[in-house]
C-alpha positions as CSV (number, residue, x, y, z in Angstrom):
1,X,14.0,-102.4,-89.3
2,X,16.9,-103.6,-91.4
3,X,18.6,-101.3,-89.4
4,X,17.8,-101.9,-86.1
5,X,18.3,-105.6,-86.6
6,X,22.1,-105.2,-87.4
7,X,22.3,-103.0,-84.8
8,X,20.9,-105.8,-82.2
9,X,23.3,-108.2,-83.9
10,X,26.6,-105.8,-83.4
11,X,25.8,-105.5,-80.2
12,X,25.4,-108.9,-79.1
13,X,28.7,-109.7,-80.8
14,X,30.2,-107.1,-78.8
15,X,29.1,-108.8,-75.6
16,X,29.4,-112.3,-76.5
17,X,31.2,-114.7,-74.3
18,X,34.8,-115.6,-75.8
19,X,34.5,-119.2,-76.3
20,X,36.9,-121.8,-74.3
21,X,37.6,-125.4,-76.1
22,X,38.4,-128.1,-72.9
23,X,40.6,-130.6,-74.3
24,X,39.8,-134.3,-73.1
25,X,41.2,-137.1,-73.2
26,X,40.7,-140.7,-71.9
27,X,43.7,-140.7,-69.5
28,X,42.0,-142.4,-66.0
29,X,41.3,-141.9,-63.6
30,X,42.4,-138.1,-64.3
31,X,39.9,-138.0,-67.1
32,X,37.7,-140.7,-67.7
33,X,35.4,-140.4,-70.4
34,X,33.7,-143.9,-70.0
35,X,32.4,-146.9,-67.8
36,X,31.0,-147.0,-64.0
37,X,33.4,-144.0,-63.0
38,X,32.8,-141.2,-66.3
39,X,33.2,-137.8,-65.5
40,X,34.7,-138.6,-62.0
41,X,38.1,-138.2,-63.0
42,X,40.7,-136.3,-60.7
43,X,41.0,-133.6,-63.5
44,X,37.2,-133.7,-64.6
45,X,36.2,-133.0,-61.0
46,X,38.5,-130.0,-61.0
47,X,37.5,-128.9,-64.4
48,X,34.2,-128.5,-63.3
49,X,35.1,-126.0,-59.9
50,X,37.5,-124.3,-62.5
51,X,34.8,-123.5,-65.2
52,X,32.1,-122.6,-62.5
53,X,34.5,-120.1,-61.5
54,X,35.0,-118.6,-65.2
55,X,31.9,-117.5,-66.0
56,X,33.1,-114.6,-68.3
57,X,33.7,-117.4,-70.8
58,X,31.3,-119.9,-72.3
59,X,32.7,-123.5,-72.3
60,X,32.6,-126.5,-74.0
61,X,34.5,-130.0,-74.0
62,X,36.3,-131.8,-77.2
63,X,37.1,-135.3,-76.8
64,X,40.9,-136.1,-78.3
65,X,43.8,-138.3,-78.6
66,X,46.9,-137.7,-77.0
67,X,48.8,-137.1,-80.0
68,X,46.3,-134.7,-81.6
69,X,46.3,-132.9,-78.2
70,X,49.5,-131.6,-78.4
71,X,49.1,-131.1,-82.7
72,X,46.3,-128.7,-81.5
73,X,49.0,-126.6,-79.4
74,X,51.0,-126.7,-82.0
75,X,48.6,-125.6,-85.3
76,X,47.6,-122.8,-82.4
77,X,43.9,-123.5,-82.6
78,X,42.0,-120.4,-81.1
79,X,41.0,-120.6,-77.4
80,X,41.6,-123.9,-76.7
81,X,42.8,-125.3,-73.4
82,X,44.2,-128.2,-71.4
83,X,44.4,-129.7,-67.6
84,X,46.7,-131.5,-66.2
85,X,49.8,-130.5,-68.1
86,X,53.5,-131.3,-66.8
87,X,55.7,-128.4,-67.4
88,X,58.6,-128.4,-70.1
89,X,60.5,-126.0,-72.0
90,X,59.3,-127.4,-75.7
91,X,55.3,-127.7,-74.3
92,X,56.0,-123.7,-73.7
93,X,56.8,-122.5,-76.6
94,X,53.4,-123.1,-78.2
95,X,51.1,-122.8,-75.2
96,X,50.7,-120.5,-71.9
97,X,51.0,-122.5,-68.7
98,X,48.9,-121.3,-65.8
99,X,50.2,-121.5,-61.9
100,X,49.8,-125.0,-60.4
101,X,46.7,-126.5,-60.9
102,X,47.1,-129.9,-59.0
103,X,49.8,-131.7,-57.4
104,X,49.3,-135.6,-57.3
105,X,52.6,-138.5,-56.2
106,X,55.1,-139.9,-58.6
107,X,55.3,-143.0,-59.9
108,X,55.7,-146.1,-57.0
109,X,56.0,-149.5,-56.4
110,X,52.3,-150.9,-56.0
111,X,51.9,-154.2,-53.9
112,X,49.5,-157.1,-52.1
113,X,49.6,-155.2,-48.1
114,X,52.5,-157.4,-46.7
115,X,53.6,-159.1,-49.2
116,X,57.3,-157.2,-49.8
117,X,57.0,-155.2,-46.9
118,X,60.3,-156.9,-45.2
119,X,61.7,-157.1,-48.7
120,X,65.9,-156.1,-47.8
121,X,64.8,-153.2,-50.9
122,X,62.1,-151.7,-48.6
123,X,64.4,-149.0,-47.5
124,X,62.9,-146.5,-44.5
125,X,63.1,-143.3,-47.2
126,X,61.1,-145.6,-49.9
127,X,62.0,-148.6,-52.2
128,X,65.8,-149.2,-53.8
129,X,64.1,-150.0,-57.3
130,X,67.2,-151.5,-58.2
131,X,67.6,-154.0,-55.6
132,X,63.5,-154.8,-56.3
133,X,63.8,-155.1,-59.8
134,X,67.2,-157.3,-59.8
135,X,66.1,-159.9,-57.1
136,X,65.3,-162.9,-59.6
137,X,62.9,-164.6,-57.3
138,X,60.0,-161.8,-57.6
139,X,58.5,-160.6,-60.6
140,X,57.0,-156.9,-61.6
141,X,55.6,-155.5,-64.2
142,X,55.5,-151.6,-65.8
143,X,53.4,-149.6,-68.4
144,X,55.7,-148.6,-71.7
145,X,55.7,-145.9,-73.6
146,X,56.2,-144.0,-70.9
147,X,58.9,-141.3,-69.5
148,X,60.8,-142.6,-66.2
149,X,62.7,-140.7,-64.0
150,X,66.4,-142.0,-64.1
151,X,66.6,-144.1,-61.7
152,X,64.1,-146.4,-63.2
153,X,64.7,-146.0,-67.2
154,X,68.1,-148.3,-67.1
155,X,66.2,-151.0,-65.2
156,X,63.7,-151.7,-67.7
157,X,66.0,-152.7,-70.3
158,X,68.1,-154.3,-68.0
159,X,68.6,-158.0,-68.6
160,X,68.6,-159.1,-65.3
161,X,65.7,-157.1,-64.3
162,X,62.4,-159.0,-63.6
163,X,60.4,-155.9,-64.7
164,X,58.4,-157.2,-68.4
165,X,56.1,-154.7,-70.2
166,X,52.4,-154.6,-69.9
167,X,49.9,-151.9,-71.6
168,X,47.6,-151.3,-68.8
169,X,43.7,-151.1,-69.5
170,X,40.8,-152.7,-67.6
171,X,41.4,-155.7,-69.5
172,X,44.9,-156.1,-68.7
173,X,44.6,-155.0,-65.2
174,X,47.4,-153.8,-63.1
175,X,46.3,-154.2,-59.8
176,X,44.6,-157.4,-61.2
177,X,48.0,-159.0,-61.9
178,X,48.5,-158.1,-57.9
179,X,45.6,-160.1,-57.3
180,X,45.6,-162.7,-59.4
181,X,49.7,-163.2,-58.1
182,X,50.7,-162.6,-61.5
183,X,53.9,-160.5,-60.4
184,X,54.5,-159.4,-57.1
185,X,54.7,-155.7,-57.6
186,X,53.9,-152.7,-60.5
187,X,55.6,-149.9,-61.0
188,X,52.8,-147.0,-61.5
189,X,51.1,-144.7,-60.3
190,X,49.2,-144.7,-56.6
191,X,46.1,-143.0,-58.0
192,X,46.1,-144.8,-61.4
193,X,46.5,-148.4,-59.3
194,X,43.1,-147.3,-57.4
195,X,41.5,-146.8,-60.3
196,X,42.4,-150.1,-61.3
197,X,41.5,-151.7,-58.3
198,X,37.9,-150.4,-58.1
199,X,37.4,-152.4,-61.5
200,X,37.6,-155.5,-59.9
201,X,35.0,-157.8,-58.6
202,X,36.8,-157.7,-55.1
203,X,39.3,-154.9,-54.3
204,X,42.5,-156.0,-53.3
205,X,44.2,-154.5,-50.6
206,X,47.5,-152.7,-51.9
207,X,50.1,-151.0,-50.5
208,X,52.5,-148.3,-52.1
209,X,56.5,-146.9,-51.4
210,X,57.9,-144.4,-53.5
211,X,61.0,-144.7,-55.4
212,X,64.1,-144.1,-53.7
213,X,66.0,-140.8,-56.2
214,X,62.3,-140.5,-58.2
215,X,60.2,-137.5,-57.6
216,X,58.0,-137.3,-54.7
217,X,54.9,-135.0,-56.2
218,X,54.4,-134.3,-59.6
219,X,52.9,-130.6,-60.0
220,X,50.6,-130.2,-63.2
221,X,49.0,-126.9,-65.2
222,X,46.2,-125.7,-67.1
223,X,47.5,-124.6,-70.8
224,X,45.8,-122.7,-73.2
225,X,47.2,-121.8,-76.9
226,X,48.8,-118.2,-77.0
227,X,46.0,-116.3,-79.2
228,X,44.4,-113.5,-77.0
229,X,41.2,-115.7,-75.9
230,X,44.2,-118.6,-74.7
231,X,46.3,-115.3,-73.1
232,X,42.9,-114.0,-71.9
233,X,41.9,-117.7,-69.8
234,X,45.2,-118.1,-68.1
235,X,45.4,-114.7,-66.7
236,X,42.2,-115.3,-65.3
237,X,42.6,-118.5,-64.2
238,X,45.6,-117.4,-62.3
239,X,43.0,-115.4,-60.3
240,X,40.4,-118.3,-59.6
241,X,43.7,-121.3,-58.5
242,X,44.8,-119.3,-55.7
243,X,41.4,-119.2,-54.6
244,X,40.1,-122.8,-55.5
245,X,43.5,-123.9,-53.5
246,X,41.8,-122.8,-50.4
247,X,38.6,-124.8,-50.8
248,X,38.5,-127.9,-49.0
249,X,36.1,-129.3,-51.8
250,X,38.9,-128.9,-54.2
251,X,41.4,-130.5,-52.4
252,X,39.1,-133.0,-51.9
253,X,39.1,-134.0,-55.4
254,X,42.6,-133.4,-55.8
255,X,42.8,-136.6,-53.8
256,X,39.8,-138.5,-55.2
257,X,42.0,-141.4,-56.1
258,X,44.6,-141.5,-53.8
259,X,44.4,-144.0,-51.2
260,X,45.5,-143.0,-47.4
261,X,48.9,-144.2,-47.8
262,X,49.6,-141.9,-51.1
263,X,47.7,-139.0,-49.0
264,X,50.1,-139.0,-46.4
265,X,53.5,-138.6,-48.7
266,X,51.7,-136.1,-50.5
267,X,50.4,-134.1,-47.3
268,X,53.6,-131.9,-47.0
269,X,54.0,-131.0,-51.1
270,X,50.4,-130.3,-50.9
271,X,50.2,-127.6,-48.2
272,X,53.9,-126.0,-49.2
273,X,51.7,-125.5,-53.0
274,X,48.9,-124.1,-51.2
275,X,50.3,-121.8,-48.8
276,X,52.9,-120.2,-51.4
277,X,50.7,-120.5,-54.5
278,X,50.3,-116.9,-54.9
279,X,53.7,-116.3,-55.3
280,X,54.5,-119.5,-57.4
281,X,55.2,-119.0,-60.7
282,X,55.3,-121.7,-63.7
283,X,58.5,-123.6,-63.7
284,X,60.2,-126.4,-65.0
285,X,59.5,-129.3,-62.7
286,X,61.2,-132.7,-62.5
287,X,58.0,-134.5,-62.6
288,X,57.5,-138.1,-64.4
289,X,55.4,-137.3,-67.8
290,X,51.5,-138.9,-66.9
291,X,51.1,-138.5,-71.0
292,X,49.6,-135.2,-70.4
């Protein structure tokens, strides 16, 4: 009996499921782990398409900071994994980046509908930042800690510039200093200014140009650490993109947060990604760092 028992118990650890470790964090709306909207994240909706289509693996979600996110990559903890990563050459030395997972729009200039649309920095290819953020009659506002594309970076220490520093949060609202004609535009990001928005007692209604010289789409990954399980999900998540890519559902919630205005600049990126995803390979991309 002794026997057969350990037999039983080989056996089943020969078939056992390698287990996957999600990595979450509270990043909305691409994860958001609390409130009204939990769960209906851009990346959380896509997580869940993504693990319905592993089913070789057996699955299960860790809640972390950003900072012991990427301390995880680097100790090499076993099998774990993360969406929503922006490429770079130092993120790939300790991890395995899958083909795109998502593309979403850069940072822009978020406004009131109207308000700067005749602004002389309103230029027909997007908004000259530095004529916005010089113009000492109008006031915006921007979310430190942060990595800016060029263009912008210089402009925020600037000391003519009429950009100040606010941690944004749903108590320090960005699209509630919009509404409340606190400043007259944010520099941010279209789908994190939605998810702002939707806090409020009454949505404003916002407008949003992209930054003349920043990047127009900003393509993120899934990662998983390089042991074999880590090896093991990316190769066969490289199989299940290609084919999620073609669902409508999962473009869908690609765009859960985008308004129609962010839609249509990312329309063209979008379908180039999905009609040449299964020759895409990961890259080094220019893309503005959403602290993933």
């Amino acid at each position: 009996m002794l026997l057969r028992c350990l037999l039983l118990l080989l056996a089943s650890s020969a078939y056992a499921k390698p287990q996957l470790t999600w990595l979450q964090t509270d990043w909305p709306p691409h994860q958001i782990v609390s409130g009204p909207f939990q769960g209906q994240g851009t990346f959380d909706l896509l997580q869940q398409q993504i693990m319905a289509s592993l089913p070789q693996f057996s699955h299960q979600t860790r809640l972390v900071s950003l900072a012991r996110l990427e301390q995880i990559f680097q100790q090499s903890e076993t099998g774990s994994c993360a969406l929503g990563t922006l490429y770079s050459e130092e993120r790939a030395q300790n991890r395995v980046f899958s083909v795109p997972m998502a593309v979403g729009p850069a940072v822009a200039v978020g406004y009131i509908a109207g308000k700067l649309t005749t602004h002389p920095a309103m230029q027909p290819d997007g908004v000259d930042i530095r004529m916005l953020a010089l113009d000492k009659t109008i006031r915006g506002a921007f979310q430190p800690n942060r990595l800016y594309p060029d263009v912008i970076a210089p402009l925020l220490l600037h000391p003519d510039s009429n950009l100040s520093s606010h941690a944004f949060t749903s108590e320090i609202n960005a699209a509630g200093l919009l509404a409340g004609n606190r400043v007259d535009y944010v520099v941010e990001y279209p789908e994190r200014m939605q998810y702002y928005n939707q806090l409020l007692p009454e949505t404003a209604v916002l407008e949003h140009r992209a930054i003349v010289g920043a990047n127009v789409a900003s393509v993120s990954y899934i990662t998983c650490s390089q042991d074999s399980i880590g090896q093991a999900a990316i190769e066969a998540i490289d199989q299940v993109l290609p084919v999620l890519w073609q669902s409508t559902e999962y473009l869908q919630a690609m765009q859960h947060w985008l308004d129609s205005s962010a839609q249509r600049r990312l329309s063209t990126d979008l379908q180039h990604l999905q009609q040449t995803l299964m020759q895409l390979k990961p890259r080094p991309h220019n893309a503005v760092d959403t602290g993933h």
